[in-house]
N, C-alpha and C positions, 0 to 999 in steps of 0.2 A: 773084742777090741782091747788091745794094751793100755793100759793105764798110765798118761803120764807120767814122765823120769820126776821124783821129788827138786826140787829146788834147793842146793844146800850152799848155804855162802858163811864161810868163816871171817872171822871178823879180828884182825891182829893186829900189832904194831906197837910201837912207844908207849911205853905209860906216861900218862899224861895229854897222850897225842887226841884224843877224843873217842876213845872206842866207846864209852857210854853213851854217848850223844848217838853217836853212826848205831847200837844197838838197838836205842831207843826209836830210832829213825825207823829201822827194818819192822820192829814191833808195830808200829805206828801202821806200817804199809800190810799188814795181817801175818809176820812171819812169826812162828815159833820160835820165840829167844830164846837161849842157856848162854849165863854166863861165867867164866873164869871155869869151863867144861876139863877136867884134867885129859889130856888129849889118848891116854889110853884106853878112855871110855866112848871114844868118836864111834868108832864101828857099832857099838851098841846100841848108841842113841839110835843112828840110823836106824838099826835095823828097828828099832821099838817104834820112829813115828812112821816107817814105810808100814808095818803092819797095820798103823792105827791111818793108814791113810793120807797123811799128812802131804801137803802141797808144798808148802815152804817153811824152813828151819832155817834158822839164823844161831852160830855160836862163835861165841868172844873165848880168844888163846891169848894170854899173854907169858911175858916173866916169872908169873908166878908159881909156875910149872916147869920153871927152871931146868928141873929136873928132867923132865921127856922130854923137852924141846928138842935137841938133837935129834930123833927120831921122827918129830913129827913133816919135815920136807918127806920121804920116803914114805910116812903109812899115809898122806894124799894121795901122792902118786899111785899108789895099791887103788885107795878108794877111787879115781877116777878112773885106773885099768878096768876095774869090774863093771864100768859102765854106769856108775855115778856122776852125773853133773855136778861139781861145784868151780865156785867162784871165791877167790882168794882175794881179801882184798886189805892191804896193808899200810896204815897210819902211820904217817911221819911226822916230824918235827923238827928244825932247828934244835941244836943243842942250847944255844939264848934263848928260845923261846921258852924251853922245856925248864929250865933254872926259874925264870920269872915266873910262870905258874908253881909249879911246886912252893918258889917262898912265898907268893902271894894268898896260897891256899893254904899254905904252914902243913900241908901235906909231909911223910917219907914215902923215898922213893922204897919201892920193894926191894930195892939191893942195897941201900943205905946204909951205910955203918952207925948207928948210935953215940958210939963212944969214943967222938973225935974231935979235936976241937975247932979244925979249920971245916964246918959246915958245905959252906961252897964247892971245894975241892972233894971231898965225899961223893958231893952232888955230880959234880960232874964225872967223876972215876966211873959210877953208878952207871949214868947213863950210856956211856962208852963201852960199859963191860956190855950194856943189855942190847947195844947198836951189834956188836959181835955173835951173842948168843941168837939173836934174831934173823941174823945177814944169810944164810944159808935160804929161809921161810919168803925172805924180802926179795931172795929173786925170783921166785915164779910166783909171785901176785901180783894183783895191781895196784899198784903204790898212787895214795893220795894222801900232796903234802898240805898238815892243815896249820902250818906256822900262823897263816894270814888270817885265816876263815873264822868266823865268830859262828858258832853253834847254829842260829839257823841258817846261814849260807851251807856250813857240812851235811847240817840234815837233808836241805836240795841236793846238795854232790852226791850223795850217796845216795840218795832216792833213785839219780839220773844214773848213774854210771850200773846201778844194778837192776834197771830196770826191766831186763831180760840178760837171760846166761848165754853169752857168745859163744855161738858154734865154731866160728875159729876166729884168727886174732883178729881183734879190736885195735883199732888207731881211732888215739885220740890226740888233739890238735888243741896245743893251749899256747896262747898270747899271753908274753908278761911283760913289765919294766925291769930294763935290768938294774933301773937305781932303786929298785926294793928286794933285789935279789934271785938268783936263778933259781927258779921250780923244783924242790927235793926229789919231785915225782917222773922227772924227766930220763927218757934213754936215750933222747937226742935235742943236742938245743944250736938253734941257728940263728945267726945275729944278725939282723936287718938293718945297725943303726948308721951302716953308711948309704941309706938309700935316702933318693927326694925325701925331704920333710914335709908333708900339713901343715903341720905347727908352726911354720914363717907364712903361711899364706892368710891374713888374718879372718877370711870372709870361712877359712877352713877348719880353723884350730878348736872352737868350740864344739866341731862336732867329733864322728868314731870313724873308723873303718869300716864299719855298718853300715854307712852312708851314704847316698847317691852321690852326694858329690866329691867326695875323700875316693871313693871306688876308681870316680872317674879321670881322678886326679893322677892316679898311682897306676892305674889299669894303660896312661896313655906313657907312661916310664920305662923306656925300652930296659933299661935296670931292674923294675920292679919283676916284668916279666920275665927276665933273665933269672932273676932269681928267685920265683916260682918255679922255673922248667929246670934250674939245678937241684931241688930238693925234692920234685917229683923225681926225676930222676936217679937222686940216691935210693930213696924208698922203693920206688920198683925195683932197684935191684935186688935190697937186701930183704923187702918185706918176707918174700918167699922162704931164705935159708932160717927168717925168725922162725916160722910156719914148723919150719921141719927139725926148727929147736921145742918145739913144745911151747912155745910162746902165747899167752891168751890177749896180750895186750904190749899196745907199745907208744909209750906217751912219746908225742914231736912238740918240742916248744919251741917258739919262736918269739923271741924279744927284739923290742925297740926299746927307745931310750925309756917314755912315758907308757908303755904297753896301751896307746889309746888309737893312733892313728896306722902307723906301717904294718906292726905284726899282726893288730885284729884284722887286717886288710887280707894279709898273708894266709890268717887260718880259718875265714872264711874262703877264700876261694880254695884250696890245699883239701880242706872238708868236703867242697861242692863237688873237687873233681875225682877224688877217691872214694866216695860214697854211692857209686854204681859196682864199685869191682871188690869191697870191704866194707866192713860194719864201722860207723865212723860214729865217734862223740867230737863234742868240740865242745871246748869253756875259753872267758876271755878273767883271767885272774884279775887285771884292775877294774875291768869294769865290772864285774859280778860283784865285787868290792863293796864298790860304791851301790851297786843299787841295794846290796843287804846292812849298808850305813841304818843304824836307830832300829834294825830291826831284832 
């Protein structure tokens, strides 16, 4: 009998964005980490823990490899022509976000200039040159934005979203507020916030979209259903020609105003009914929020 395909998932994106956490996460779940791997040594590693048998590898690429980076979109694609499974999975961040950590940890960024005196503006040149050198890598992975997420909410994200290597693409289905911002991680985002509101109904507003009775509130909105059957309806169209781009993944966001009541409404049912015919994830950004509050 063949011996299971290794497990290999690269771990990339912003500095600052949490690749250590998300590495530490993988390690945690029994993968063999490498990290800051110079990406001209990938093919070796491989080949060194398939020999040794190895089930799951885990390695962290950033900026600081500057130098290959360009290369490294094309020697994946090689490694997964040969029949390699891996998973790409790429950290984002706000550019605000990424300014506020850095000063707050008195961190340099790896592109940083030294000897300048407007600090700030470095900083951010910095991060814009690295949004660039990385933009080519950022399109064929799966982008997860951790602007919002406090380290153990990322370590659940990344626990879930790699919890098996998708055979083909992945839809995942995220609820957000748009008055906290749209999803870095998104390829499609759909606005729900001229549908019925919960939130004026008062016996409705304390609870989700999760809800038996929010469900039954929205589910009885010839609106609401309308605009379920316009957004299945884009995706079936185009999921296919994603298929036939090489696509492993493809975030759908759907915001309302509070991301509590219409969208999570939206991306359980959108998850429920594409989840016979696709490999479906689904997160709810504010409320995952709150339940990883104090932890």
């Amino acid at each position: 009998m063949t011996a299971p395909a290794m497990q290999l998932v690269l771990i990339t994106g912003m500095s600052g964005s949490g690749k250590s956490v998300a590495l530490h996460a993988l390690e945690d779940s029994g993968f063999y980490c490498v990290d800051n791997l110079p990406p001209e040594l990938l093919e070796a590693l491989i080949e060194v823990e398939q020999a040794h048998g190895a089930e799951r590898v885990a390695v962290a690429m950033d900026v600081r490899s500057a130098k290959s980076l360009p290369d490294l979109p094309q020697r994946l694609r090689q490694i997964q022509a040969r029949g390699q499974p891996l998973t790409t999975l790429f950290l984002d961040t706000t550019t605000e976000t990424l300014v506020r950590r850095f000063s707050e940890t008195r961190r340099l960024h790896p592109l940083s200039l030294k000897d300048t005196l407007d600090q700030r503006r470095a900083l951010v040149d910095a991060i814009e040159q690295e949004r660039e050198l990385l933009s080519a890598l950022r399109e064929q992975a799966l982008v997860l934005d951790t602007s919002q997420l406090k380290a153990s909410h990322l370590r659940s994200e990344v626990k879930a979203l790699l919890h098996r290597a998708p055979a083909t693409l992945t839809l995942v289905f995220e609820s957000f507020a748009f008055k906290r911002g749209i999803p870095m991680d998104a390829d499609f985002v759909f606005d729900v916030r001229m549908l019925p509101n919960p939130h004026y109904e008062p016996e409705l507003r304390p609870l989700t979209g999760q809800d038996a009775p929010v469900a039954a509130y929205l589910r009885a909105e010839a609106e609401v259903q309308a605009m379920e059957e316009h957004i299945s309806g884009f995706l079936e169209h185009w999921l296919p020609r994603m298929v036939a781009d090489h696509r492993s993944y493809a975030t759908v966001a759907v915001g309302c105003t509070g991301g509590q009541h219409r969208s999570v409404y939206l991306v359980e049912q959108l998850a429920r009914r594409f989840a016979p015919h696709w490999p479906v994830q689904h997160r709810h950004r504010e409320l995952d929020a709150l339940k990883h509050q104090g932890s």
